[in-house]
C-alpha positions as CSV (number, residue, x, y, z in Angstrom):
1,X,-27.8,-87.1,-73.5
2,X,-29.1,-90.3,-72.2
3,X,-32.3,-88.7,-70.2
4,X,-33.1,-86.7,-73.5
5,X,-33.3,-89.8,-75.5
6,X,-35.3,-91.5,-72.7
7,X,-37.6,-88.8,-72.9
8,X,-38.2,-88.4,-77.0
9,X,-38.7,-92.5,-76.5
10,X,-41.7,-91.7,-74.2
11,X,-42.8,-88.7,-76.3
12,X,-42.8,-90.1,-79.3
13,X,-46.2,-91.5,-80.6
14,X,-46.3,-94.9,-81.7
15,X,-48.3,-95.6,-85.1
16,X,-51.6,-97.5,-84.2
17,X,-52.0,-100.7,-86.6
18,X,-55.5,-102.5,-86.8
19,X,-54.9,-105.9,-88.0
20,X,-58.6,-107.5,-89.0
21,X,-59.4,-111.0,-89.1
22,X,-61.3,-110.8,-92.5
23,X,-62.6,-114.5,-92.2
24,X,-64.2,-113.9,-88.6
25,X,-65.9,-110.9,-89.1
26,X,-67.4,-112.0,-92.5
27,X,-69.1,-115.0,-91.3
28,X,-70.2,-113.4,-87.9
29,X,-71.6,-110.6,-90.7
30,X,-73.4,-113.4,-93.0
31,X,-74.9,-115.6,-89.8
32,X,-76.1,-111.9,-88.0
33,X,-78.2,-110.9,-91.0
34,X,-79.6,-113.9,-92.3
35,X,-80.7,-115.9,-89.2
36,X,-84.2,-115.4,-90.0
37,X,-83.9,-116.7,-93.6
38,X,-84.0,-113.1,-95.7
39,X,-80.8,-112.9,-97.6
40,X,-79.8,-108.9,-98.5
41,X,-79.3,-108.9,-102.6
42,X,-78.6,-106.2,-105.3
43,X,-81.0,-106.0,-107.7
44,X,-79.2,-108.1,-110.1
45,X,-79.5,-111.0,-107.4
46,X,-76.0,-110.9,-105.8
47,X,-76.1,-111.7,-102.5
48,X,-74.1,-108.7,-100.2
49,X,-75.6,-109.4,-96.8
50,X,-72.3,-110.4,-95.2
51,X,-70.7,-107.6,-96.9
52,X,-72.9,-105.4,-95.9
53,X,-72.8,-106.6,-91.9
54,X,-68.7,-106.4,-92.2
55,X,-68.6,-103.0,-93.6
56,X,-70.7,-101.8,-90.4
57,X,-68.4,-103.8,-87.7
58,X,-65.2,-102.7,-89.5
59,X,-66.1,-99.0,-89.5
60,X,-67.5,-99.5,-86.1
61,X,-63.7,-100.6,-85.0
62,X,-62.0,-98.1,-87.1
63,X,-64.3,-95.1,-85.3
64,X,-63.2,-97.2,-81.9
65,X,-59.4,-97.4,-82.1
66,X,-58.5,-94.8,-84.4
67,X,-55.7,-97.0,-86.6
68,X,-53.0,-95.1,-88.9
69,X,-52.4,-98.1,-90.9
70,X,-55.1,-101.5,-91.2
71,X,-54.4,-104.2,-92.9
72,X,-57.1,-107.2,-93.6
73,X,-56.0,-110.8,-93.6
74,X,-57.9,-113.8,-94.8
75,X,-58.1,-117.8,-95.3
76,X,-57.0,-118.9,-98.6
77,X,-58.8,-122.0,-99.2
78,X,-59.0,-124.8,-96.9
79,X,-56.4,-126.8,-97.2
80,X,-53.5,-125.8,-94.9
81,X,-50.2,-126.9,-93.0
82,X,-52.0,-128.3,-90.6
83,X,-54.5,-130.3,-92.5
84,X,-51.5,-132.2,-94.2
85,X,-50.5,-132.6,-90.3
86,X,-53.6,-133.8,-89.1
87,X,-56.1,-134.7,-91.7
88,X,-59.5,-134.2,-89.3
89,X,-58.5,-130.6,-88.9
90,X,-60.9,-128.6,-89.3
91,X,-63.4,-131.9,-91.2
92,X,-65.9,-131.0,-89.4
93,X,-66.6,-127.8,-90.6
94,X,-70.3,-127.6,-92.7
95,X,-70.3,-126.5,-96.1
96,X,-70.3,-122.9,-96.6
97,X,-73.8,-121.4,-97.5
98,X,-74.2,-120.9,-101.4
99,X,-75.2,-117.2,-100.6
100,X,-71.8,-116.1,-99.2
101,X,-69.2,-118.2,-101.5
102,X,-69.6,-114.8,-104.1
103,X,-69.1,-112.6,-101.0
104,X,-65.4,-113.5,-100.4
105,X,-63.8,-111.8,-103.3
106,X,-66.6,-108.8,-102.9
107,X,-65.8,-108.1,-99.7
108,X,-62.0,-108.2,-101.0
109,X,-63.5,-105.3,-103.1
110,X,-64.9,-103.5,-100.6
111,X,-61.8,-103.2,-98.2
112,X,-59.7,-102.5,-100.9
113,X,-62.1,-99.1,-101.9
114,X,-61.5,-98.4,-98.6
115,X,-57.8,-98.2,-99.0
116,X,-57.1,-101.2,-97.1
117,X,-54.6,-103.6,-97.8
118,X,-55.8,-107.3,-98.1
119,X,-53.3,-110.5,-97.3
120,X,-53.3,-114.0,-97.4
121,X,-51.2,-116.6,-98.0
122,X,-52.0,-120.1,-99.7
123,X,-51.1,-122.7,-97.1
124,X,-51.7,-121.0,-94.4
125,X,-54.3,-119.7,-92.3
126,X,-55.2,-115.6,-92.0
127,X,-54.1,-116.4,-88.1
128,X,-50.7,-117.1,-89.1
129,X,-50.6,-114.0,-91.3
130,X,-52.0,-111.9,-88.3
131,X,-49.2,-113.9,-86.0
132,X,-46.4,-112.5,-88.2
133,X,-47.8,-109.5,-88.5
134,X,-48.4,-108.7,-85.6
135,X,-45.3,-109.7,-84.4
136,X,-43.1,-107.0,-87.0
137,X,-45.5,-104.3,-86.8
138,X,-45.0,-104.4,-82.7
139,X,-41.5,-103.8,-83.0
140,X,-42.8,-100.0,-84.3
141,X,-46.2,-99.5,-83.5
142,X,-49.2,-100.7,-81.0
143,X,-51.2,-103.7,-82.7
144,X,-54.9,-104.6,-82.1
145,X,-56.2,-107.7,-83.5
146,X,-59.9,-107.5,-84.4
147,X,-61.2,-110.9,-84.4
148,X,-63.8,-113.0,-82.5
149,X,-61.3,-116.2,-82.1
150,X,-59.7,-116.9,-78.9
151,X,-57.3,-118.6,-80.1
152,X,-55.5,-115.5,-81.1
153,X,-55.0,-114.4,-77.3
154,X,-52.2,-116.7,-77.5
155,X,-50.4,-113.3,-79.2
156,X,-51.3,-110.6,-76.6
157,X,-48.2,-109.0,-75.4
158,X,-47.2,-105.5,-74.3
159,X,-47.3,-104.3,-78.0
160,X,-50.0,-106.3,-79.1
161,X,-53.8,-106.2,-77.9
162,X,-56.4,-108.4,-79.2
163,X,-59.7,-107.2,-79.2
164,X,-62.3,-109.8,-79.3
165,X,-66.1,-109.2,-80.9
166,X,-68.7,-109.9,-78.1
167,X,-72.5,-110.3,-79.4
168,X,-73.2,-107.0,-80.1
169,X,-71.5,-104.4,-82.3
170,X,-69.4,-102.0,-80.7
171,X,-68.6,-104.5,-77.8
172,X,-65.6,-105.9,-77.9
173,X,-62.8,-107.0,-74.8
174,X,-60.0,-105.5,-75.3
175,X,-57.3,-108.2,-73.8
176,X,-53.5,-107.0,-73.1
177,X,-51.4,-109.2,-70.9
178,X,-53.1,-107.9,-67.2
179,X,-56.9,-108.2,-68.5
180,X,-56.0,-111.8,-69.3
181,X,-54.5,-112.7,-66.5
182,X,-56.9,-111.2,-64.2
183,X,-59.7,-112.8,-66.3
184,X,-58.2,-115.9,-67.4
185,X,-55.9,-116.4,-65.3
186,X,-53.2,-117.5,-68.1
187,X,-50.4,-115.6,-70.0
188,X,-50.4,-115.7,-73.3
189,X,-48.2,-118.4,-74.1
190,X,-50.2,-120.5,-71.8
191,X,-53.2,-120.2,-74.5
192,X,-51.6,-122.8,-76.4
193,X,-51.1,-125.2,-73.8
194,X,-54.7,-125.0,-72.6
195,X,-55.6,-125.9,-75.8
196,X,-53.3,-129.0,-76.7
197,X,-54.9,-130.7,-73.1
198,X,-58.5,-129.6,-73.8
199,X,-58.5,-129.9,-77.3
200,X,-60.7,-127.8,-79.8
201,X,-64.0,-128.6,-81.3
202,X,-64.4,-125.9,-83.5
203,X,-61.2,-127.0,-85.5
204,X,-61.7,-130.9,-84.6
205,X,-58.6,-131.5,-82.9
206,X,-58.9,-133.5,-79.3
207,X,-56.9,-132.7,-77.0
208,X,-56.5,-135.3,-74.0
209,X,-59.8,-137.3,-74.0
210,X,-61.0,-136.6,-70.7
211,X,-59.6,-133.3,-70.0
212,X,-62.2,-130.4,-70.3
213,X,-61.4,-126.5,-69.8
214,X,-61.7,-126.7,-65.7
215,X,-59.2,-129.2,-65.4
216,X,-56.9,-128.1,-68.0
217,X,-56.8,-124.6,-66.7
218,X,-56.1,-125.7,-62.6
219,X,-53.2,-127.8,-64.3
220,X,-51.9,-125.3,-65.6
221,X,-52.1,-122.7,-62.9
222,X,-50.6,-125.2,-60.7
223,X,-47.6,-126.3,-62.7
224,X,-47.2,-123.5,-65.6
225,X,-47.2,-125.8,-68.7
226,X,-47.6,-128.5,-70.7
227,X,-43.8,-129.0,-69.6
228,X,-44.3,-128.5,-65.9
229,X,-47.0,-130.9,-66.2
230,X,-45.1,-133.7,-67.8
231,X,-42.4,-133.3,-65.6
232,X,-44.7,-133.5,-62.8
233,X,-46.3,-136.6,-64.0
234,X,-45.9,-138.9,-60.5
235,X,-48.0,-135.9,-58.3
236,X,-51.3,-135.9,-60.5
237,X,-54.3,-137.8,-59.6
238,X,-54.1,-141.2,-61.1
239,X,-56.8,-140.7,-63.3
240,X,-55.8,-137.6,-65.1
241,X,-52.3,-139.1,-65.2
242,X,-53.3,-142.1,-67.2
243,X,-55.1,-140.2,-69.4
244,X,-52.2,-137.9,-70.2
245,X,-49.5,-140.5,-70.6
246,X,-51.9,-142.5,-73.1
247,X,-52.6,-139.4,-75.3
248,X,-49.0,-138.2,-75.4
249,X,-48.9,-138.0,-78.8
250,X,-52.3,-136.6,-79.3
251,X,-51.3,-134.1,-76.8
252,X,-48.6,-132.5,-78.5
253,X,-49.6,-132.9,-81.7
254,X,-52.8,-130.8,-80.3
255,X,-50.8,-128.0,-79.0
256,X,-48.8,-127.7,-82.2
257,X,-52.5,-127.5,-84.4
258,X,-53.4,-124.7,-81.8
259,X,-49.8,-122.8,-82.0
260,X,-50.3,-120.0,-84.5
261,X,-47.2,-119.5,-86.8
262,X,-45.4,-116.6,-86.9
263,X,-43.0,-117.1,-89.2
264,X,-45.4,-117.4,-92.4
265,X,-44.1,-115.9,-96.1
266,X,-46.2,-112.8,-96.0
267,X,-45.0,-109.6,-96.7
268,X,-46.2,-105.9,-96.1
269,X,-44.2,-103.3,-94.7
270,X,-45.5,-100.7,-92.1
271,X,-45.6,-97.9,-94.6
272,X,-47.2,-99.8,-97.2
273,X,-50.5,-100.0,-94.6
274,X,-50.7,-96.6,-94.4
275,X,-54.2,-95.8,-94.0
276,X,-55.6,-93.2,-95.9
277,X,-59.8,-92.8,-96.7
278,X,-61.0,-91.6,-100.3
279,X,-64.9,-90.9,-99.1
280,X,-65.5,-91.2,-103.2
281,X,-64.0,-94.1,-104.1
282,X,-66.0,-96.0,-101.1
283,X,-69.4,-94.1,-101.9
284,X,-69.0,-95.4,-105.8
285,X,-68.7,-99.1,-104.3
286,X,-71.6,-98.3,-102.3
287,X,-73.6,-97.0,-105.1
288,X,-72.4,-100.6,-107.0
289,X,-73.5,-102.6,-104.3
290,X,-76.8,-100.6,-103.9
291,X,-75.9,-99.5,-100.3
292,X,-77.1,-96.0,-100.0
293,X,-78.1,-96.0,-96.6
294,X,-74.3,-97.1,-95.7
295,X,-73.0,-93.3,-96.7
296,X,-74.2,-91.7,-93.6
297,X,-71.9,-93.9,-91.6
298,X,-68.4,-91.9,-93.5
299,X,-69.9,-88.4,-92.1
């Protein structure tokens, strides 16, 4: 009895869930069709270029990793946990262009017609509601995070993949625990650390002063974490040392910005993802949005 249910555990196909990091693809979308100053607009002026760039590297991953269930997550505003934690998170962000604040809740409109399920969660960031997610779903199905941030490696585990956009669309890395090991040389967990010593621009958190990527990363290979390396304070070079023990604070407060949470309140069962296309309710958005040349890509 115990080989047969061994073997209807290995036959039994897992559902696939595509979990899409709304925010990152949208912006990627807007900045990849207006770099040379045109902005896309229906003919009643409302600007759809970023919608119109997500729709293509959305169906692009659907096509690529053939999902059962998807569901979209996104940013809620920019106030979050960890700008009440650290109130440069994130300050140095530039103002979002006037032509895609309308696109946020069109887009919204958009997935929706294509039967996807949108969540977000004031007070937190989309990451956190792919981090929970992810971590549930896994439990009953294989996960793959579309997304361009590496932050999000920090959840790659057996039932989880993240799949990172690289310039180009339709070329993505596809990350599972061996890819980034043998590329990065880090486990997952280990994502977090490298970023509470180096720090990240991008959301304005520093790090260690001092400490860039190359160091970080032979400290960590060497002594396994932020742990290993405060307990091994006494055998660094005296440099790096006094730059870690000045910045202790900064140092873990750093690694607790960069720690996606995966407890956030967001709720959507497995079966409520399900992932079903109506070709006509997606064709009549189209038709709104005046993107007739986007039909062909539904078949």
């Amino acid at each position: 009895m115990q080989v047969t249910n061994e073997m209807n555990e290995m036959n039994e196909v897992r559902p696939t869930v595509l979990l899409v990091d709304g925010m990152a693809l949208l912006f990627r979308a807007f900045y990849a069709t207006s770099y040379g100053g045109y902005i896309m607009k229906t003919s009643a002026g409302v600007p759809t270029n970023a919608v119109f760039g997500f729709i293509k590297y959305f169906w692009d991953a659907v096509q690529r990793f053939q999902p059962s269930h998807i569901v979209c997550c996104w940013d809620m505003g920019s106030k979050t946990f960890r700008s009440e934690q650290f109130t440069e998170y994130k300050a140095n962000r530039i103002e979002c262009p006037e032509e895609l604040i309308p696109q946020f809740e069109l887009v919204k409109e958009v997935t929706s017609s294509f039967g996807v399920v949108n969540v977000g969660v004031h007070g937190y960031e989309a990451d956190d509601c792919i981090g929970t997610l992810s971590k549930s779903y896994s439990e009953d199905a294989q996960v793959y995070i579309l997304t361009g941030d590496h932050d999000m490696l920090q959840l790659v585990s057996e039932r989880v993949s993240v799949v990172i956009m690289k310039k180009g669309q339709g070329n993505y890395a596809v990350y599972t625990p061996e890819t980034l090991l043998e590329e990065k040389q880090l486990k997952p967990e280990q994502i977090i650390d490298l970023k509470g010593l180096m720090g990240d621009t991008a959301d304005n958190y520093p790090g260690v002063k001092g400490i860039g990527e190359k160091t970080a990363l032979k400290l960590l290979i060497e002594y396994g974490s932020v742990d290993g390396i405060l307990e091994n304070l006494a055998q660094l070079p005296k440099g790096v040392r006094t730059k870690i023990e000045s910045q202790l604070d900064m140092l873990h407060l750093s690694k607790n910005l960069a720690t996606i949470f995966c407890e956030a309140p967001v709720a959507c069962a497995l079966e409520d993802c399900f992932w079903e296309l109506d070709r006509s309710a997606v064709i009549e958005k189209f038709e709104e949005l005046e993107f007739k040349g986007l039909n062909r890509l539904l078949g």
